[in-house]
C-alpha positions, -999 to +999 in steps of 0.1 A: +000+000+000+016+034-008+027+057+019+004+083+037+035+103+044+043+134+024+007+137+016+004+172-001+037+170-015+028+137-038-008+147-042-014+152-083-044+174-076-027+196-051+005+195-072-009+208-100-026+237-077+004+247-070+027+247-105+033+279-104+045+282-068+061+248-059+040+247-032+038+211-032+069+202-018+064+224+005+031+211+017+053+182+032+061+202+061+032+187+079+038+153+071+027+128+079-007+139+078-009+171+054+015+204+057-005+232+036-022+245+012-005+275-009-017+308-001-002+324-021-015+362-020-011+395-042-010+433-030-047+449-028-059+481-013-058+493+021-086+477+048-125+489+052-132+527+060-154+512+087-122+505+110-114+533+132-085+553+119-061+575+140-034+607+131-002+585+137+019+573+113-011+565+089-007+554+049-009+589+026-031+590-005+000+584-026+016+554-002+012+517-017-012+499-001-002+468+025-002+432+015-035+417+024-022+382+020+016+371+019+035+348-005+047+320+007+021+287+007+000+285+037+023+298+060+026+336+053-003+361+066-006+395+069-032+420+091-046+438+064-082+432+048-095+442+019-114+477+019-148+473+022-167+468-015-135+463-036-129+425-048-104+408-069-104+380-093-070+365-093-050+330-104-049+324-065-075+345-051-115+352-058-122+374-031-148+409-019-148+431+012-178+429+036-168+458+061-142+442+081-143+414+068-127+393+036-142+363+020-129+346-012-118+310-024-089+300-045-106+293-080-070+270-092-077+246-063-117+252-073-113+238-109-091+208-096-121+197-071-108+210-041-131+232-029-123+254-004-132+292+014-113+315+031-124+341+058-101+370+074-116+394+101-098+425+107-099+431+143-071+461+147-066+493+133-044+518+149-021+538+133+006+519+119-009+487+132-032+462+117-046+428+132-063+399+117-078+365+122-078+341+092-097+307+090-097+284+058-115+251+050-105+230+023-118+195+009-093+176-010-122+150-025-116+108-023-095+095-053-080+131-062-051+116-076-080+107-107-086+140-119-053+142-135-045+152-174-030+122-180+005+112-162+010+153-156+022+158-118+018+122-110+022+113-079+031+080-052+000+084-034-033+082-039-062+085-009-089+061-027-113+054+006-114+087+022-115+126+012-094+152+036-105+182+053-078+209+061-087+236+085-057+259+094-065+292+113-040+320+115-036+354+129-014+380+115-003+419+120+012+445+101+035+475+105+036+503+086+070+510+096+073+539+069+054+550+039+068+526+015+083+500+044+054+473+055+066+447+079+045+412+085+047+384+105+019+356+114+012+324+132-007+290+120-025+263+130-031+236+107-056+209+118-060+178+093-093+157+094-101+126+077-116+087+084-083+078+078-063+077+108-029+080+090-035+111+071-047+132+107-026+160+122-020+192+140+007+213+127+020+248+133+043+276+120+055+310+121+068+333+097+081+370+089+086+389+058+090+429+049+082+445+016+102+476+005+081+498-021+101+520-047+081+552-063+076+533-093+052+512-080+079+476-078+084+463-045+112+436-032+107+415-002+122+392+022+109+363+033+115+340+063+099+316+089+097+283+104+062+255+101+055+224+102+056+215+140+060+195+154+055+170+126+081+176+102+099+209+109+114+232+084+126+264+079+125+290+048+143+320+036+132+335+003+132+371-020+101+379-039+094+410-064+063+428-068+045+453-090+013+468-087-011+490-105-045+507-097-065+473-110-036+451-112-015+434-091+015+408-097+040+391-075+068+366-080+099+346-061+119+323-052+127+307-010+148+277-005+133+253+024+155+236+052+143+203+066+159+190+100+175+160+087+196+185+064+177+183+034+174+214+010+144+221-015+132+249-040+095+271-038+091+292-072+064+315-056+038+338-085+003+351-080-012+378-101-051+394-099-070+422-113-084+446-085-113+468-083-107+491-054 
């Protein structure tokens, strides 16, 4: 019988959700149940006029706007929500603004037959600082390894008797440090349900990352953080670019992941959306 261990990482359907990041490997952080989904995220507009805003240090009319979701798969959050009314309809992301609060799916993992929906509250506003609570639910169906084009992203498992719920919640913050220097960092908890014993888990990771802004709308960030506890533990540094528009918004990068036993892997990391503000 194959191996319920690296789960995410040899999952065809989830391998080919995440082509364009390389989130797959990845995934395996939170073997050996499941490690992630990518959430992978683009820059939007600032959060809802609704929250309460304050005189100190806040973003001018001419500032870029914060990250409302980071780059890195699963792991990577920020405290920013989208503004209240604007949406955007991205490789990665499908998502509105309901006053404080974001709502959206990933329409890649959508097509592929996992279904999934993501919720992010904002819960602080005050001057420089933003907070926010995220919860996601995704359900990888029974026999995903079926819905394949052929031998494309094959992979050494298959989970024919039972489908897989994922559930990770995560909180994050934001600093506007300056007007074009935006720092994040965020915490996650990755619960992993399914009738079959093997493939259940808990799992959690931290991460950091800060995004410099030029005055030509490019950005370049660093990226760093640790996940998959206590399961599998690893760790990742990685450099992304940016560049964002009025209604469009695309990102793309590279981090290089650290397992405990030595090991060394590659994430290519790219997510692009059109936003109405």
């Amino acid at each position: 019988m194959r191996q319920a261990g690296n789960f995410l990482r040899l999952h065809p359907t989830l391998a080919r959700a995440f082509t364009l990041t390389s989130a797959a490997a990845c995934l395996a952080a939170a073997e050996p149940a499941l490690a992630a989904v990518a959430d992978a995220t683009t820059v939007t507009t600032a959060e809802p006029a609704t929250m309460p805003a304050t005189t100190t240090a806040p973003a001018t009319a001419d500032a870029p706007p914060p990250a409302v979701y980071g780059l890195f798969p699963l792991w990577e959050h920020t405290g920013v929500v989208e503004e209240s009314g604007a949406a955007r309809v991205g490789l990665r992301h499908m998502q509105v603004g309901l006053g404080r609060l974001t709502v959206g799916t990933d329409p890649y993992l959508d097509i592929y037959g996992t279904l999934n929906a993501t919720a992010k509250l904002g819960v602080m506003r005050d001057g420089p600082l933003r907070l926010a609570l995220q919860a996601s639910w995704l359900r990888v169906p029974t026999a995903a390894e079926t819905r394949g084009v052929g031998n494309l992203h094959a992979g050494a498992f298959a989970n024919p008797y039972a489908p897989v719920t994922l559930l990770p919640v995560a909180a994050g913050v934001t600093w506007l440090a300056a007007r074009r220097v935006h720092l994040h960092a965020s915490a996650t908890l990755l619960q992993t349900l399914s009738a079959a014993p093997e493939l259940q888990g808990t799992s959690a990771g931290i991460s950091a990352w800060v995004e410099w802004w030029t005055p030509t709308g490019l950005s370049v960030r660093l990226h760093t953080g640790a996940e998959g506890w206590p399961v599998a533990t690893q760790e990742h540094v990685g450099l992304s670019f940016g560049w964002r528009t009025r209604h469009f918004a695309l990102q793309g990068g590279y981090a290089r992941r650290f397992a405990a036993e030595g090991t060394a892997a590659n994430t290519l990391m790219f997510d692009g959306a059109v936003v109405f503000p």
